[in-house]
N, C-alpha and C positions, 0 to 999 in steps of 0.2 A: 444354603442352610444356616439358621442361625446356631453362635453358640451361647452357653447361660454361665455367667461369672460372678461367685458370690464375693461380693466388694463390701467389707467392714468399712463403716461410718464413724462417724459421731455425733455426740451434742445431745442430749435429753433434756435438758434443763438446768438453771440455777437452783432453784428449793427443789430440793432430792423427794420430798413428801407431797409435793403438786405433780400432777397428772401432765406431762409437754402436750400440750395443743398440737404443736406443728416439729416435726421431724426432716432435720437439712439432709435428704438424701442424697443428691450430686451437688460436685463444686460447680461453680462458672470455670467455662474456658477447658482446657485440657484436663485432661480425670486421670491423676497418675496414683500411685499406689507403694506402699511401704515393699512389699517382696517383688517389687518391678512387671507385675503385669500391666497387661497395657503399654503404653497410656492408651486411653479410649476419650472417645469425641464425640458431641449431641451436636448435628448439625441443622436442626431446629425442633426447636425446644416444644413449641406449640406443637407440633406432630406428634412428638413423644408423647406428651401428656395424653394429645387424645387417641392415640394409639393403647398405652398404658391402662386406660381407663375404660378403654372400649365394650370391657367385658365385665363392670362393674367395678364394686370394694376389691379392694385389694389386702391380703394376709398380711399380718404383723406377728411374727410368731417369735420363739426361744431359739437361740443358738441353730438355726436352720435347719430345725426339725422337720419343715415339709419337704425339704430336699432331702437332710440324712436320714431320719429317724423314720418318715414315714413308710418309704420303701421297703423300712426290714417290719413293717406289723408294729410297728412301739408307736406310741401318740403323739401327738404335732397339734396341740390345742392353737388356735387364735389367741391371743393376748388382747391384741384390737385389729384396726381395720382401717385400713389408708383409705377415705372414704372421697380426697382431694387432693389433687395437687397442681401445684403452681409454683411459677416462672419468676425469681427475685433476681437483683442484682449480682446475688454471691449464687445463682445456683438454683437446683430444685427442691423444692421442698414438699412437704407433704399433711395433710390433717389428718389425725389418728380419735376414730373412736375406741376408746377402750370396752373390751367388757366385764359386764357386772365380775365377774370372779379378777382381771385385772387388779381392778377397783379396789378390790378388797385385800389383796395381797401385793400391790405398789410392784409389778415387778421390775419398773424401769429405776427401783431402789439398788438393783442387784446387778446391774449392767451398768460398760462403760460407754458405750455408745450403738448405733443401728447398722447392721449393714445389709445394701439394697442387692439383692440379685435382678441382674441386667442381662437383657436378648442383644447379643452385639454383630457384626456379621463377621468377614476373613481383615478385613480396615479397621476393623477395633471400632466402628460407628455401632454407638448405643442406638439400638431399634426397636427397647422395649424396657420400661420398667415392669418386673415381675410380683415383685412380692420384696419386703424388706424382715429385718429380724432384730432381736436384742441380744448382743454379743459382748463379751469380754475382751475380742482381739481388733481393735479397730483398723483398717487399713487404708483407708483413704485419705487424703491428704490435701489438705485447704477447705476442709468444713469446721463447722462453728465447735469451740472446743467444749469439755462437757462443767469443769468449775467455772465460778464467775471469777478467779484470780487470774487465771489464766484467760479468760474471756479479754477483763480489762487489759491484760500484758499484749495480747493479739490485736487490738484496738489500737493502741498506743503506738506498736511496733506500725502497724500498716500504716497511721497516721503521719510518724518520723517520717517514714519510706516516701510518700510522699510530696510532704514537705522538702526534704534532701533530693528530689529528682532521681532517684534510685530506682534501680529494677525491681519488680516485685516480687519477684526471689531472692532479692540481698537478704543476707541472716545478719545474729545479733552483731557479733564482729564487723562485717559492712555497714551497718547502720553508725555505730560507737566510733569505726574509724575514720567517718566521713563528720560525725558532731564533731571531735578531736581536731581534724584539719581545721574546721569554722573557728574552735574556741582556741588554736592557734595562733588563726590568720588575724583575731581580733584582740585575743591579748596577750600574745605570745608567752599561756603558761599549756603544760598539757599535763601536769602531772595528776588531776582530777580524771580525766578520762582514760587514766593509764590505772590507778583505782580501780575505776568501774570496768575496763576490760579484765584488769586480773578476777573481779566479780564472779563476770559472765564465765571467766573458765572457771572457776571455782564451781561456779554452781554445774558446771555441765559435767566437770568430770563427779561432785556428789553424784548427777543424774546414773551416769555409767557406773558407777560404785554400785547405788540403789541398785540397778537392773543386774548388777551379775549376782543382787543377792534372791533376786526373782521380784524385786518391788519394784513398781513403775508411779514416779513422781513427776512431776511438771515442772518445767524450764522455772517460773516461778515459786514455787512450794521449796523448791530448793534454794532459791536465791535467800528466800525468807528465812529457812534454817539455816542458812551460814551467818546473815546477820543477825538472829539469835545469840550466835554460837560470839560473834564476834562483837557483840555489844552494838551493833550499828542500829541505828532507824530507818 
């Protein structure tokens, strides 16, 4: 028997006012998750799809209304409709028609990102995309993020990683300690990247600050208001 696990997403788009074409439903590789469910696993991806798809469009609704809301008698409109999905390098992704009332009231204005409920079995193997949603709590971890600042910081970062030979779970810290070593070994100063790590904690612990006051900011958005705060460029 399978079981159905609602997995918060990300990513809707850079211009908040355009409609996203296409919605990053799974990561590539292992599907782990911010409150430790899972990890879950697609052990091929072609199957999925057309298993997922077998039985037509697939719902795109509000906060998992067809799961929560519907059951108790309250309404679960459609938003739009994953009418596609396919196979990228980072992952699965998905094409969304919206509908007219969508359309008209932008609701992916309102949301921070998608999350897909998945048919998995007792192995945590994904056996089914079900139906996705537009959510304010995203959980999943290694999809496309939802600002373009943070977009281009995640670009960058995976670029350095890289570049450095690094694991692709090295964080900021890993990445800055291993530039540091380089700009070291070639001109034995480091006090530049001892700057920029004091940076990185700065901006993380603003982030922790933000979040115990209930506000959630981005590893960049934060860097940027300290060097506001600090006269930096």
């Amino acid at each position: 028997m399978n079981a159905i696990a609602l997995c918060a997403a990300v990513a809707l788009g850079v211009d908040p006012s355009a409609p996203p074409e296409w919605l990053h439903l799974l990561p590539a590789g292992e599907i782990r998750t911010v409150d430790n469910r899972g990890p879950y696993r697609v052990a091929d991806m072609s199957a999925l799809i057309a298993t997922s798809m077998a039985g037509g469009k697939l719902v795109l609704d509000e906060s998992h209304s067809t799961d929560l809301a519907a059951p108790q008698g309250l309404p679960a409109p459609a938003r739009g409709w994953i009418v596609q999905l396919e196979a990228r390098q980072d992952g699965l992704w998905g094409r969304v028609e919206w509908t007219s009332e969508a359309s008209r009231t932008q609701p992916w204005r309102a949301y921070r990102g998608v999350s897909p409920v998945i048919a998995h079995d007792k192995s945590n193997a994904v056996t089914a995309l079900l139906r996705a949603s537009l959510v304010n709590t995203p959980n999943l971890t290694g999809l496309t993020t939802l600002h373009a600042q943070d977009r281009t910081m995640d670009n960058l970062r995976a670029q350095l990683i890289t570049m450095l030979d690094l694991q692709t779970s090295a964080d900021d810290r890993m990445v800055l300690a291993k530039v540091a070593e380089l700009v070291k070994r070639h001109t034995g100063k480091d006090v530049a990247m001892m700057s920029a790590t004091k940076m990185v904690g700065k901006a993380k612990a603003l982030q922790a600050a933000k979040a115990r006051d209930g506000i959630v900011i981005g590893y960049s958005e934060a860097a940027r208001m300290i060097a506001d705060q600090e006269g930096l460029d």
